[in-house]
gemmi code that builds the backbone of each chain (N, CA, C; Angstrom):
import gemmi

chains = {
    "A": [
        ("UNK", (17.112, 71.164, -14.897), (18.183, 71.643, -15.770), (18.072, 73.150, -15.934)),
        ("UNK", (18.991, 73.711, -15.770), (19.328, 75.407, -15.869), (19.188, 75.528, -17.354)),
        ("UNK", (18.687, 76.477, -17.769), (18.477, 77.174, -19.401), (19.290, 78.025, -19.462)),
        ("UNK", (20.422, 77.608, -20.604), (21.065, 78.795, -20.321), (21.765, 79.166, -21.606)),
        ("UNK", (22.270, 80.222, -22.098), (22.953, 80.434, -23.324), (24.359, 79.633, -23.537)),
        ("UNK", (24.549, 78.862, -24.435), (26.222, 78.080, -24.555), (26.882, 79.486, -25.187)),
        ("UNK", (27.639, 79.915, -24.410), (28.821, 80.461, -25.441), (29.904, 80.398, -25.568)),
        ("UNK", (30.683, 79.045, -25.504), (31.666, 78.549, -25.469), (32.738, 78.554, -24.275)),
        ("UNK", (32.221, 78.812, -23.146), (32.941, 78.508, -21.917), (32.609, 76.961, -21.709)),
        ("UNK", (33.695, 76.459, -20.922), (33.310, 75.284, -20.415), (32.730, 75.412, -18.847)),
        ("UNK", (31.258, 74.498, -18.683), (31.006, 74.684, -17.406), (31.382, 73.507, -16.563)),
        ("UNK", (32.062, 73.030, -17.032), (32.996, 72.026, -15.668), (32.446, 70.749, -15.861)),
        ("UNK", (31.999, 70.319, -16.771), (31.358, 69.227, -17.076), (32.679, 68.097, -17.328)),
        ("UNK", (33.678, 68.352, -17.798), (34.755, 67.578, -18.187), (35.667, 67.336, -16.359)),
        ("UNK", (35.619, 68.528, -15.597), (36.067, 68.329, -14.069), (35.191, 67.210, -13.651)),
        ("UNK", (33.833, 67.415, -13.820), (32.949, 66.877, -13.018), (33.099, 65.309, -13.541)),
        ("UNK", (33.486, 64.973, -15.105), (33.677, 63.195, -15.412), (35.143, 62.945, -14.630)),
        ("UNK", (36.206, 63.895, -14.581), (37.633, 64.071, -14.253), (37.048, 62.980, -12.871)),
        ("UNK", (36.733, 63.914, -12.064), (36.264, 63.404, -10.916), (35.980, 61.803, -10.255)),
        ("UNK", (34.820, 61.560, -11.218), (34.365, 59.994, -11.421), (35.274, 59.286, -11.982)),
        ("UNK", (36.174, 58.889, -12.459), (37.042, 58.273, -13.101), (37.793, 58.018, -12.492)),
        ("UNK", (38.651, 59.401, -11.720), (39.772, 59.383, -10.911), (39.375, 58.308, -9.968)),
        ("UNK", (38.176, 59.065, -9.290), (37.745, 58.130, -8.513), (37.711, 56.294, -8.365)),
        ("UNK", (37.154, 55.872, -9.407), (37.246, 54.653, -9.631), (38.356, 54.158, -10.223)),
        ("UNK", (39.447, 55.238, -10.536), (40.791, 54.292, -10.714), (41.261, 53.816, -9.042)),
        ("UNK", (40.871, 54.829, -8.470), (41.495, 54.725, -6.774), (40.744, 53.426, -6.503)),
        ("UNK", (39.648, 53.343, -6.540), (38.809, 52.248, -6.014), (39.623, 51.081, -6.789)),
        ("UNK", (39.769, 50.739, -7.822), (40.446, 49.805, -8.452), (41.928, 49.140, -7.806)),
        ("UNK", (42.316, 50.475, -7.603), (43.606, 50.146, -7.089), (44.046, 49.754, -5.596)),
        ("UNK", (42.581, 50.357, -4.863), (42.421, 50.000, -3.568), (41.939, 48.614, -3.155)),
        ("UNK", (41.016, 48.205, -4.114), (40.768, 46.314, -4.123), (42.102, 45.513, -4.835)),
        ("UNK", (42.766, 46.148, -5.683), (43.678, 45.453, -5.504), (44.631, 45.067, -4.687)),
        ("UNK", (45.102, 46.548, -3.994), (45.966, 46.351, -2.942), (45.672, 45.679, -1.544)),
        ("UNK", (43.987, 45.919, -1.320), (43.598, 44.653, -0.120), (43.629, 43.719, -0.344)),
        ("UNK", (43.507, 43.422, -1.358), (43.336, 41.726, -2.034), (44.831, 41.377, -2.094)),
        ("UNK", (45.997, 42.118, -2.111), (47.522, 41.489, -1.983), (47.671, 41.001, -0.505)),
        ("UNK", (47.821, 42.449, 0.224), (47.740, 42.129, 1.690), (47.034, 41.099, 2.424)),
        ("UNK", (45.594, 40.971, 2.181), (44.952, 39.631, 2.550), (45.422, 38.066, 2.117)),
        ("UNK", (45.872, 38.503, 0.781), (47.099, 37.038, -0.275), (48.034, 37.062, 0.628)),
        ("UNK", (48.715, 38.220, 1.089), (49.537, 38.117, 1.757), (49.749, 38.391, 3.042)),
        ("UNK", (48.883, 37.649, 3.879), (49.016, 38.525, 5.602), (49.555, 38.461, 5.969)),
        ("UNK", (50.449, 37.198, 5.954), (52.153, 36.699, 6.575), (53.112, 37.580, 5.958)),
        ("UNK", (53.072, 38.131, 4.790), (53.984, 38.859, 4.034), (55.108, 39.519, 5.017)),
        ("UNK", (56.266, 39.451, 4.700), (57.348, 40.412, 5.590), (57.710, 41.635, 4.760)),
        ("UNK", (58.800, 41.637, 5.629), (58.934, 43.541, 4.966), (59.698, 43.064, 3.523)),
        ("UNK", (60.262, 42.295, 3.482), (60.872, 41.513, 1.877), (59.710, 41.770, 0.930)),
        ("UNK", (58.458, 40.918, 1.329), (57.208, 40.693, 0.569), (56.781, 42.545, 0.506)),
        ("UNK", (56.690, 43.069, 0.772), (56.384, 44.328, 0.578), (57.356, 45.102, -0.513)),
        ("UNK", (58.777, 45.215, -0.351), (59.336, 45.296, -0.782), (59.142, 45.290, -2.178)),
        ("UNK", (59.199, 44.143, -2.513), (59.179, 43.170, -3.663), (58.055, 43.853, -4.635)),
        ("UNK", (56.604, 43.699, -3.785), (55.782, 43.979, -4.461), (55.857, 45.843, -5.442)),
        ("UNK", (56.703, 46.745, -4.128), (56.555, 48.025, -5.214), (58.270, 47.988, -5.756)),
        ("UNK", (58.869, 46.926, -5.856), (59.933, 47.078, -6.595), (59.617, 46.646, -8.019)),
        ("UNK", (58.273, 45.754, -8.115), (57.605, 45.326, -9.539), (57.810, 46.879, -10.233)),
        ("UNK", (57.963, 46.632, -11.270), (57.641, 48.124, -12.524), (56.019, 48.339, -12.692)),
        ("UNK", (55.822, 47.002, -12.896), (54.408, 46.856, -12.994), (53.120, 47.073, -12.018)),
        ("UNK", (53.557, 47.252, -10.722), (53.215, 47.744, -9.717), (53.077, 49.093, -9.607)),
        ("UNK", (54.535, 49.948, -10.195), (55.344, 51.292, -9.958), (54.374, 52.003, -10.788)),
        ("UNK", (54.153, 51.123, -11.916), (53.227, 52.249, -13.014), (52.162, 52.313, -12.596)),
        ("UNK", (51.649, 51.371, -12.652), (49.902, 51.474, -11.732), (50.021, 52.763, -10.804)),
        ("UNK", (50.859, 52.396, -9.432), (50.917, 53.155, -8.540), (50.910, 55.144, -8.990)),
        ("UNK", (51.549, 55.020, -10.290), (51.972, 55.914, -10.232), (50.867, 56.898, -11.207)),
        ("UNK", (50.110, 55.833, -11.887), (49.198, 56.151, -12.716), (47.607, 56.571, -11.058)),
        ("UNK", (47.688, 55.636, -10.466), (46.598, 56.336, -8.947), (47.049, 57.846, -8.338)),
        ("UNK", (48.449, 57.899, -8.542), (48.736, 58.795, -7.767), (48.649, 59.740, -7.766)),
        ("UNK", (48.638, 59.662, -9.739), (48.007, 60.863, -10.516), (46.941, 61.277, -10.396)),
        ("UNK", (45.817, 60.313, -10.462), (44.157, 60.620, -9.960), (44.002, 60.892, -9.114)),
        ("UNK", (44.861, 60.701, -7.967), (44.682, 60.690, -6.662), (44.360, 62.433, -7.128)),
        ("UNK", (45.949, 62.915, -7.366), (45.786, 64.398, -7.398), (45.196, 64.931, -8.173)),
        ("UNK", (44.729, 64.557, -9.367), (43.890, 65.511, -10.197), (42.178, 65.541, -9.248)),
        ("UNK", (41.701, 64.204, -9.113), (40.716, 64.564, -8.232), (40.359, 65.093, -6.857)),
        ("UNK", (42.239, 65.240, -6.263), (42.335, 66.139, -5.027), (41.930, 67.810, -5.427)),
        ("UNK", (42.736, 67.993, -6.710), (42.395, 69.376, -7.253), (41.123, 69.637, -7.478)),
        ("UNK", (40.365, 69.020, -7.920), (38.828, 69.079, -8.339), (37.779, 69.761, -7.213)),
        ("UNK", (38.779, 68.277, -6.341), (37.360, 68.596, -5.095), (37.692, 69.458, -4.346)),
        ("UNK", (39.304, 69.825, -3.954), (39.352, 71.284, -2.726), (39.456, 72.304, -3.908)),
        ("UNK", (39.020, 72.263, -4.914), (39.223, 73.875, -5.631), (37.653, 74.456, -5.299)),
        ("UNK", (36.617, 72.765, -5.383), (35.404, 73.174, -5.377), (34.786, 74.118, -3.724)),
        ("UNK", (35.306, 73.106, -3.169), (35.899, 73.671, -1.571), (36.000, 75.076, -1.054)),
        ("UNK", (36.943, 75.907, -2.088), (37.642, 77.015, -1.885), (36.220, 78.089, -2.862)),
        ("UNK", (35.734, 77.555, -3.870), (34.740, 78.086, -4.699), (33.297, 78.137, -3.803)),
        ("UNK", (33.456, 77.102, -2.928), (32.202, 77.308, -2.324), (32.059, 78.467, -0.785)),
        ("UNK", (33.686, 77.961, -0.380), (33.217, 78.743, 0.754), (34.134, 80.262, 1.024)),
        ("UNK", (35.386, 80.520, 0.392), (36.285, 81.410, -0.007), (35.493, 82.701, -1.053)),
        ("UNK", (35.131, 84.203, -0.160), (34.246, 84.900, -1.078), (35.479, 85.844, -1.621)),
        ("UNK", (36.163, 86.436, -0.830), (37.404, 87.512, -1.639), (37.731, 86.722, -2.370)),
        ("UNK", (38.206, 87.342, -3.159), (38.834, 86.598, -4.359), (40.234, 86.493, -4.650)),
        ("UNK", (40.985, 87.429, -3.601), (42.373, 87.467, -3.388), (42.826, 86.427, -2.683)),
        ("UNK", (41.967, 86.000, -1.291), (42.431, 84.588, -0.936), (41.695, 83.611, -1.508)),
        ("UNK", (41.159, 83.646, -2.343), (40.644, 82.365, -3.307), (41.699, 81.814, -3.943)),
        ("UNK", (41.809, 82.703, -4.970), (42.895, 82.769, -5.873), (44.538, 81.901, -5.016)),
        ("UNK", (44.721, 83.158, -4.183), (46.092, 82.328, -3.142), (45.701, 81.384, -3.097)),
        ("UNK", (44.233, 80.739, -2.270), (44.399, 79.189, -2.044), (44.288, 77.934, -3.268)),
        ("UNK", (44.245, 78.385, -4.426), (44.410, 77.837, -5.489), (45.110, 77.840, -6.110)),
        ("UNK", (46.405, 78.778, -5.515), (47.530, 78.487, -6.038), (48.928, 77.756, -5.190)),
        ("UNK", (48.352, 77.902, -3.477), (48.725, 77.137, -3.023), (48.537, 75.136, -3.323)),
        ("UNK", (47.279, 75.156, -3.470), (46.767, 73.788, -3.338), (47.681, 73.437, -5.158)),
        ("UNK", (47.822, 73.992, -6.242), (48.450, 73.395, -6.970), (49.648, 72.962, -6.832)),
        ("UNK", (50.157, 74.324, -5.675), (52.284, 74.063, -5.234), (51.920, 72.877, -4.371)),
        ("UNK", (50.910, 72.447, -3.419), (51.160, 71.888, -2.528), (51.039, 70.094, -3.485)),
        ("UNK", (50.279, 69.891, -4.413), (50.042, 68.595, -5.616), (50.984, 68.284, -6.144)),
        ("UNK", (51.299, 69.857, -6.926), (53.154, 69.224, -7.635), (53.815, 68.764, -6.485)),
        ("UNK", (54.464, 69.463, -5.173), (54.728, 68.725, -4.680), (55.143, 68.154, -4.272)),
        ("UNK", (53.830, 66.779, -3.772), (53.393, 65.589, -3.680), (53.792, 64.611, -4.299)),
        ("UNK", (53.239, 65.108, -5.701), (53.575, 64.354, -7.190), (54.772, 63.985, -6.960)),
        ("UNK", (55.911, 65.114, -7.338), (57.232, 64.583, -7.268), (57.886, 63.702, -6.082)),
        ("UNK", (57.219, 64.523, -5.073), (58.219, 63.215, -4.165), (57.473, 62.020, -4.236)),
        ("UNK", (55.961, 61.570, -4.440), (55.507, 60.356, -4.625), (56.627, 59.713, -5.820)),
        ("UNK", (56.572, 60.311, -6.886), (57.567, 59.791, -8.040), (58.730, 59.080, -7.110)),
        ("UNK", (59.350, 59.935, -6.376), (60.705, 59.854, -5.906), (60.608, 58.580, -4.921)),
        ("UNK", (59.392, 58.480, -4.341), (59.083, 57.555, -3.041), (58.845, 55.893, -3.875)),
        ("UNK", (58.516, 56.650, -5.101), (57.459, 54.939, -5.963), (58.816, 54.172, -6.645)),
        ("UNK", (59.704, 55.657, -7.429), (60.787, 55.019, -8.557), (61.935, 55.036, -7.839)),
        ("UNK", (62.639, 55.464, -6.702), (63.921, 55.969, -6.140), (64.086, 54.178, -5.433)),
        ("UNK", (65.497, 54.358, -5.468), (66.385, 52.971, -4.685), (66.198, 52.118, -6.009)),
    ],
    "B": [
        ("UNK", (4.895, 89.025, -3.158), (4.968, 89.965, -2.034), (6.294, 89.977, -1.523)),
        ("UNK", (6.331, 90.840, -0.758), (8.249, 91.493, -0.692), (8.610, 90.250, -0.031)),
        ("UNK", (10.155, 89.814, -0.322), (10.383, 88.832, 0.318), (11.993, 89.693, 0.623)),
        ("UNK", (11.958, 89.062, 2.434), (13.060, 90.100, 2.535), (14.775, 89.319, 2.424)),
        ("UNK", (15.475, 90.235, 1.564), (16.689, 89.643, 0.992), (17.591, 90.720, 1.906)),
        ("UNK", (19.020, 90.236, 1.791), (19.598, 88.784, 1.792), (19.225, 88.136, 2.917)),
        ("UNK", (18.978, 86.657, 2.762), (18.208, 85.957, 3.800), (19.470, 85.182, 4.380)),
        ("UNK", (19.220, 85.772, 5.662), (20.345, 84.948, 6.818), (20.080, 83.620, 7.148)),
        ("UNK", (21.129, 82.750, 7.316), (20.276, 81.519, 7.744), (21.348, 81.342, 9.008)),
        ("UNK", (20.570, 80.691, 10.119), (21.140, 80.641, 11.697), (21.818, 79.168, 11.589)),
        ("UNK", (23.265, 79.119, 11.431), (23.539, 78.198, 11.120), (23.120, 76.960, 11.972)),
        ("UNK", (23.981, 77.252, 13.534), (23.557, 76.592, 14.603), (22.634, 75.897, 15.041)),
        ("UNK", (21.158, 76.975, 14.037), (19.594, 75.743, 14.033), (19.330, 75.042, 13.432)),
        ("UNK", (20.115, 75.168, 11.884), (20.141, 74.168, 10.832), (20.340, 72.870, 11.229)),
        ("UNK", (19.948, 71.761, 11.384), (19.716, 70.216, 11.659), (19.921, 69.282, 9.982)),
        ("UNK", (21.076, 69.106, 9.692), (21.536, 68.455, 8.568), (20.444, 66.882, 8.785)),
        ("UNK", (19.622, 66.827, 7.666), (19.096, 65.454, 7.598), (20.766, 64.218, 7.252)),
        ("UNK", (20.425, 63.000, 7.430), (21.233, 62.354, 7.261), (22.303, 62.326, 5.932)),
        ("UNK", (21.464, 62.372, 5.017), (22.284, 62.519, 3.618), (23.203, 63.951, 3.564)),
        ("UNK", (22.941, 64.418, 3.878), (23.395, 66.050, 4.194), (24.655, 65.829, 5.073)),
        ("UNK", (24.860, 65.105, 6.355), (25.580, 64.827, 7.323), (26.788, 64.015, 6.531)),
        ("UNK", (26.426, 62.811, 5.465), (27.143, 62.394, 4.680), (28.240, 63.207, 3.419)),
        ("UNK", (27.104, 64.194, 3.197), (27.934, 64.993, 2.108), (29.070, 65.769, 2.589)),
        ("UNK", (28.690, 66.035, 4.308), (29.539, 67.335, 4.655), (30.836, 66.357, 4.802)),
        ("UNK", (30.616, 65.803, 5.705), (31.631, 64.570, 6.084), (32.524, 64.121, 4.868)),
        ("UNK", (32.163, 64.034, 3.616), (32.663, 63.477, 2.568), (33.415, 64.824, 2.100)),
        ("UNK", (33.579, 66.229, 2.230), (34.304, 67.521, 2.095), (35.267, 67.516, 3.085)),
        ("UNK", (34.731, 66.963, 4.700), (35.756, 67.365, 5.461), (37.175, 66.406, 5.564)),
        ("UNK", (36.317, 64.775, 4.999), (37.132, 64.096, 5.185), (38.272, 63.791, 4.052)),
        ("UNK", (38.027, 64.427, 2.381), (38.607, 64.859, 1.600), (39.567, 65.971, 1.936)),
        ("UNK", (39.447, 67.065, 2.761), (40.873, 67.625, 2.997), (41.370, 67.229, 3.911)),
        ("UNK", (40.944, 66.573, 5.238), (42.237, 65.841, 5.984), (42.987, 65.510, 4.823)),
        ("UNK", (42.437, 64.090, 3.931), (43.478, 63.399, 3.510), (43.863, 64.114, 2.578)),
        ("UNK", (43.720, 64.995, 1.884), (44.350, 66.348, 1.256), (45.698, 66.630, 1.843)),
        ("UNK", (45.408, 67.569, 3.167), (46.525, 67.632, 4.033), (47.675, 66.522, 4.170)),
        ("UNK", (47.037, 65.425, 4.192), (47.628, 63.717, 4.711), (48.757, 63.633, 3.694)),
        ("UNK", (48.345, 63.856, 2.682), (49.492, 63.470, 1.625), (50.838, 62.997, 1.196)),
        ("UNK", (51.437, 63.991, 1.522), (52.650, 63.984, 2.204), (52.967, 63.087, 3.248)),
        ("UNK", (52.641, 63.509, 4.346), (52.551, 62.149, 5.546), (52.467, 61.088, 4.893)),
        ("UNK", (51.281, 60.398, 4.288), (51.169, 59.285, 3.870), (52.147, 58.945, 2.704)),
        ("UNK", (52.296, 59.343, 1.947), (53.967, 59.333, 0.998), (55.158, 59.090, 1.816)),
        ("UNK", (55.346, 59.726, 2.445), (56.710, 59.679, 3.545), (56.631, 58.298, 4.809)),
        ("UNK", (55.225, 58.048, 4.861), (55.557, 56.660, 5.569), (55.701, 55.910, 4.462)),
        ("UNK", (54.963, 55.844, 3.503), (55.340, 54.707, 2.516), (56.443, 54.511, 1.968)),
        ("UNK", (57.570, 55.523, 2.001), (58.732, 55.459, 1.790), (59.500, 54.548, 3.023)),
        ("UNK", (59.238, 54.960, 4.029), (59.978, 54.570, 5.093), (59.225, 53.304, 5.390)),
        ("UNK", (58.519, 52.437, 5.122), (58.163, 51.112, 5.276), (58.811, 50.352, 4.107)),
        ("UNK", (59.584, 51.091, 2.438), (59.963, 50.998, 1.905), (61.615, 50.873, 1.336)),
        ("UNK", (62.415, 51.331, 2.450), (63.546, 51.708, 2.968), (64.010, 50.302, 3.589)),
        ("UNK", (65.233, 50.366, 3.957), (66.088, 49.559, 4.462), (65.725, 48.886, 5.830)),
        ("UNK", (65.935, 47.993, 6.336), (65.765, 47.352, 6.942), (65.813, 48.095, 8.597)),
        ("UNK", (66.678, 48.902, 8.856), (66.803, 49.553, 10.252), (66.366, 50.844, 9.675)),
        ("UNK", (66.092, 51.616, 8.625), (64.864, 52.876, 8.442), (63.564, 52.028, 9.237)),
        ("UNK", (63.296, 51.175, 8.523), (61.895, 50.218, 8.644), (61.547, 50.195, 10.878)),
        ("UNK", (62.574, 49.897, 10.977), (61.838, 49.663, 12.109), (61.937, 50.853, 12.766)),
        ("UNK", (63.463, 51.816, 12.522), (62.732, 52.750, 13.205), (61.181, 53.526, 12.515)),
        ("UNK", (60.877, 53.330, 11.388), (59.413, 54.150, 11.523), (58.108, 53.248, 12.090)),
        ("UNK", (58.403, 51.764, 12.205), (57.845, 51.021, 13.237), (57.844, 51.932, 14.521)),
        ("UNK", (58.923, 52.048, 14.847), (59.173, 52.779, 16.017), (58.102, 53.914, 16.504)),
        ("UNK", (58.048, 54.915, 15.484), (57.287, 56.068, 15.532), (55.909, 56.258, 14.831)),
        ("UNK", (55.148, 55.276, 14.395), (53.927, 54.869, 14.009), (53.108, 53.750, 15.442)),
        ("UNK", (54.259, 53.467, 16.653), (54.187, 53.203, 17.813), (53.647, 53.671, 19.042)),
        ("UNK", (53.541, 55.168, 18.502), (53.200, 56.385, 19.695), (51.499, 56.258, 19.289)),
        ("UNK", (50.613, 56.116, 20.776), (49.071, 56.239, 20.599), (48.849, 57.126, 19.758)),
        ("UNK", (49.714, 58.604, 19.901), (49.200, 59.904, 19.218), (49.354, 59.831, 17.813)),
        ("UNK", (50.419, 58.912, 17.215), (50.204, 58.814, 15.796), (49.233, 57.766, 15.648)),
        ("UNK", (48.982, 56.743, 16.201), (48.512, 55.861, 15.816), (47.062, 56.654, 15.385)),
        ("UNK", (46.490, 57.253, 16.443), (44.943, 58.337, 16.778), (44.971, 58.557, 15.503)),
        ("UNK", (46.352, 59.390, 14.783), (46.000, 60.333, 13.913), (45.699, 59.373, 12.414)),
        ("UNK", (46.588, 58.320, 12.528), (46.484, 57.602, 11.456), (44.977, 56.607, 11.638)),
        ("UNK", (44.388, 56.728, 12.411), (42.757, 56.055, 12.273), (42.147, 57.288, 11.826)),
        ("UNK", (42.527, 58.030, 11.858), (41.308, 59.295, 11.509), (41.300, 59.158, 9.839)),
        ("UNK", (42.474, 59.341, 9.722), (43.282, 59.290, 8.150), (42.484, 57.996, 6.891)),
        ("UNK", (42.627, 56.579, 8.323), (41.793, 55.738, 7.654), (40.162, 55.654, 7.703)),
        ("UNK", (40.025, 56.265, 8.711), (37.891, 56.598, 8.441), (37.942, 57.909, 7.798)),
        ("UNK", (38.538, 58.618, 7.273), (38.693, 59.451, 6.453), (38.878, 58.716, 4.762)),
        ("UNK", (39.308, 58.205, 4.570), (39.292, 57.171, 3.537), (38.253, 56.475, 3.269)),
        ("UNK", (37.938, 55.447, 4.347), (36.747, 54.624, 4.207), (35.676, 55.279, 3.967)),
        ("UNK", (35.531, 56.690, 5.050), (33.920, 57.267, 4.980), (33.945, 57.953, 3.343)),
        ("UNK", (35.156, 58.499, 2.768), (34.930, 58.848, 1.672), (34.884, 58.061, 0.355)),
        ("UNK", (35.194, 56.675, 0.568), (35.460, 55.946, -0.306), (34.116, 55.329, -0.610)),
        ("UNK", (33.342, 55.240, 0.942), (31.721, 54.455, 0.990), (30.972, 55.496, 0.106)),
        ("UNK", (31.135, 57.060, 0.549), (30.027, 58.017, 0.393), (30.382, 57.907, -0.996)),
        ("UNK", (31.656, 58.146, -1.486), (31.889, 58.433, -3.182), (31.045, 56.974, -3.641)),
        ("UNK", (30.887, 55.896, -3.189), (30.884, 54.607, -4.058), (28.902, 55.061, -4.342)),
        ("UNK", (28.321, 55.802, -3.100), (26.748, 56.262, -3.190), (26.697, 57.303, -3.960)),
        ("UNK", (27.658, 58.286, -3.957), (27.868, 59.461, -5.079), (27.653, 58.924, -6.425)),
        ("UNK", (28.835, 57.857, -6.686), (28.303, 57.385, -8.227), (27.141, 56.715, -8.182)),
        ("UNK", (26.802, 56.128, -7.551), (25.293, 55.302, -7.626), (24.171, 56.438, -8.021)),
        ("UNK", (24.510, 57.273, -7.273), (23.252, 58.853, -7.049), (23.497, 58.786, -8.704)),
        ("UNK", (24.842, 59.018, -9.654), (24.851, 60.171, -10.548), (24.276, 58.830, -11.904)),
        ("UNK", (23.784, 58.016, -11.326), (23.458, 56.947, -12.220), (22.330, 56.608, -12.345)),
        ("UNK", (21.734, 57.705, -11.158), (20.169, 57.193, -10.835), (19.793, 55.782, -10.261)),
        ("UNK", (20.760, 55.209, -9.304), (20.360, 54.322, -8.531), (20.332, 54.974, -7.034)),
        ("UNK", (18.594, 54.817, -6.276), (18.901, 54.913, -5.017), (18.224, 56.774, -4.884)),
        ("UNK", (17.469, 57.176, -5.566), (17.452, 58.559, -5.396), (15.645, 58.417, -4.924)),
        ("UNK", (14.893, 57.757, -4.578), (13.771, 58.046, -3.688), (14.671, 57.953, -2.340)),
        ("UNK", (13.219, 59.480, -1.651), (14.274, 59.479, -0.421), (14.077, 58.669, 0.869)),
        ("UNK", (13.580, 57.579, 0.628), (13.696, 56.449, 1.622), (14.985, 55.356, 1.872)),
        ("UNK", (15.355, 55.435, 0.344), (16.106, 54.497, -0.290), (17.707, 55.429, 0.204)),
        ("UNK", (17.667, 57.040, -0.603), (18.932, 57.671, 0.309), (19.135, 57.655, 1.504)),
        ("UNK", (18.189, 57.624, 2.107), (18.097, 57.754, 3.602), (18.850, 56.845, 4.135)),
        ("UNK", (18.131, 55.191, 3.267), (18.960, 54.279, 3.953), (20.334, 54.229, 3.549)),
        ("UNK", (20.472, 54.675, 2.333), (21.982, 54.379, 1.818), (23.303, 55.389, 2.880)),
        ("UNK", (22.596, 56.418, 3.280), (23.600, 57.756, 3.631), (23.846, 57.192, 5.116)),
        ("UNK", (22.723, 55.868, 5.512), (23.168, 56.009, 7.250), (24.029, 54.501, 7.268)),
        ("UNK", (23.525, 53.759, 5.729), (24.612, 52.438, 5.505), (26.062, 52.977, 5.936)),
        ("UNK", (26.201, 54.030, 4.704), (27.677, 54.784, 4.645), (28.083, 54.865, 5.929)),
        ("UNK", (27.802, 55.712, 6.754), (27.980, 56.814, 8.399), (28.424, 54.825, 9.061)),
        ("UNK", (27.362, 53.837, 8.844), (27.557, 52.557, 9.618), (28.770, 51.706, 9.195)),
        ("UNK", (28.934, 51.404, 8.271), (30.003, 50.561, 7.349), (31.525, 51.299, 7.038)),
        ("UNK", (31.364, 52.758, 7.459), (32.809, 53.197, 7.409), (33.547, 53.059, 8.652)),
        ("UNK", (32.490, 53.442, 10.200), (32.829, 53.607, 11.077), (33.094, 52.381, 11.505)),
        ("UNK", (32.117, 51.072, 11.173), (32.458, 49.605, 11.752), (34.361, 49.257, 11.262)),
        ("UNK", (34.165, 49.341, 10.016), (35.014, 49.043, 9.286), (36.534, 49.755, 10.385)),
        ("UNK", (36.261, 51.127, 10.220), (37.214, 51.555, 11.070), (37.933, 50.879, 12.048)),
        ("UNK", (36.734, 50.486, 12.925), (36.912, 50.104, 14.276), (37.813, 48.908, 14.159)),
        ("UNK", (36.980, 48.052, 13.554), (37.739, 46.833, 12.615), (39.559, 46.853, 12.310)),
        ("UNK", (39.358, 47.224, 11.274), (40.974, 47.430, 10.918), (41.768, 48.343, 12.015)),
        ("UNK", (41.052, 49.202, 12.220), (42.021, 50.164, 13.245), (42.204, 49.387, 14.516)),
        ("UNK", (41.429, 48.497, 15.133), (41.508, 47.604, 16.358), (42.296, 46.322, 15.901)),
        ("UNK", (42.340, 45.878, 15.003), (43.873, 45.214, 14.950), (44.650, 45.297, 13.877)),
        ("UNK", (45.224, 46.596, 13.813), (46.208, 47.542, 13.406), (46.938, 47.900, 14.919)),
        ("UNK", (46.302, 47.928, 15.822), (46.475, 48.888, 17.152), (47.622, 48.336, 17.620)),
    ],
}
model = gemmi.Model(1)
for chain_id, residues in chains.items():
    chain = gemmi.Chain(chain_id)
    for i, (resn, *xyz) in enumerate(residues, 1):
        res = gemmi.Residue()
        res.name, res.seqid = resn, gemmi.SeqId(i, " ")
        for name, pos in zip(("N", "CA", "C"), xyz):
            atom = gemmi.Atom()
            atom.name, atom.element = name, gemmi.Element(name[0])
            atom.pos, atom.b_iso = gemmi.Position(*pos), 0.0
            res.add_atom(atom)
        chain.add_residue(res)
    model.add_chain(chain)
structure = gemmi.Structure()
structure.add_model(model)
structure.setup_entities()
């Protein structure tokens, strides 16, 4: 453990739970969704359908999609912190990687709730 | 005694032990699917779509060269999904003598790539 003075910065300790969480919502949502497909191996494109026309599906989905990206942000910001030394293209690539999440976000929205 | 700074390190000789090989892999394979995003949104739309959208993106998920790209996409997933599932184990203190990582980091490298082969060979 580093000794170090607190003086009210945060040292990323709240990114770093962000992280784990996100994570295991994905995992959650990823045994669920093998476990449909395997329920359903015969499934047709109807059966697919069906399943993200559920609401109840849509929210889930849409609640992963979110983690997806907050823990996409986490880990390529760490990415850009580790190996990005100017700080002018640091900065750019961290402000790209947020335009490039929003987005994502929205058209996932558009892809999960649209029709 | 003087120790001489800044110390270069030769990357090229560096020899990543196994767990090391896992971690990098678990960065690189986090921004493919970074990049993927989009792509993967936009097929899920179009498997989601109407009945003649549907097959034509059947159609074009047909070509070897997408198919290639979309196995990478999925051992990009798997390898990060195995290494993250040893990540939380690590941050829990299960598995941290290094006999025990050793074996866990070359489980990962084995069980993503089988797996791959697996689903991606009849996916194909």
């Amino acid at each position: 453990m580093v000794n170090r003075h607190v003086i009210g910065a945060h040292y990323g300790l709240r990114d770093w739970l962000l992280q784990r969480i996100t994570a295991v919502i994905m995992l959650v949502y990823t045994i669920g969704l093998v476990f449909f497909l395997f329920a359903a191996a015969h499934a047709s494109f109807e059966g697919w359908r069906a399943l993200f026309a559920n609401t109840g599906v849509r929210v889930l989905s849409t609640v992963t999609v979110m983690a997806l990206l907050l823990h996409a942000w986490v880990g390529v910001r760490d990415i850009w912190m580790d190996y990005i030394q100017p700080l002018a293209i640091r900065l750019t690539m961290h402000v790209l990687t947020i335009l490039w999440l929003l987005v994502s976000f929205v058209y996932a929205v558009k892809v999960l709730w649209g029709v | 005694m003087e120790k001489a700074r800044p110390k270069h390190l030769d990357l090229p000789k560096i020899r990543l032990p196994i767990p090391g090989i896992v971690s990098i892999l678990h960065r690189v394979s986090g921004i493919l699917m970074f990049l993927a995003i989009p792509v993967m949104l936009w097929l899920l739309a179009g498997s989601l779509s109407n009945e003649a959208r549907y097959d034509a993106f059947r159609g074009f998920i047909s070509y070897p060269i997408v198919k290639l790209g979309l196995i990478a996409v999925l051992w990009a997933y798997l390898h990060h999904a195995c290494a993250g599932i040893r990540f939380l184990l690590l941050d829990v203190h299960k598995g941290l003598e290094l006999q025990t990582a050793r074996a866990t980091a070359k489980a990962v490298m084995i069980v993503s790539l089988v797996l791959t082969a697996v689903i991606g060979g009849l996916l194909w």
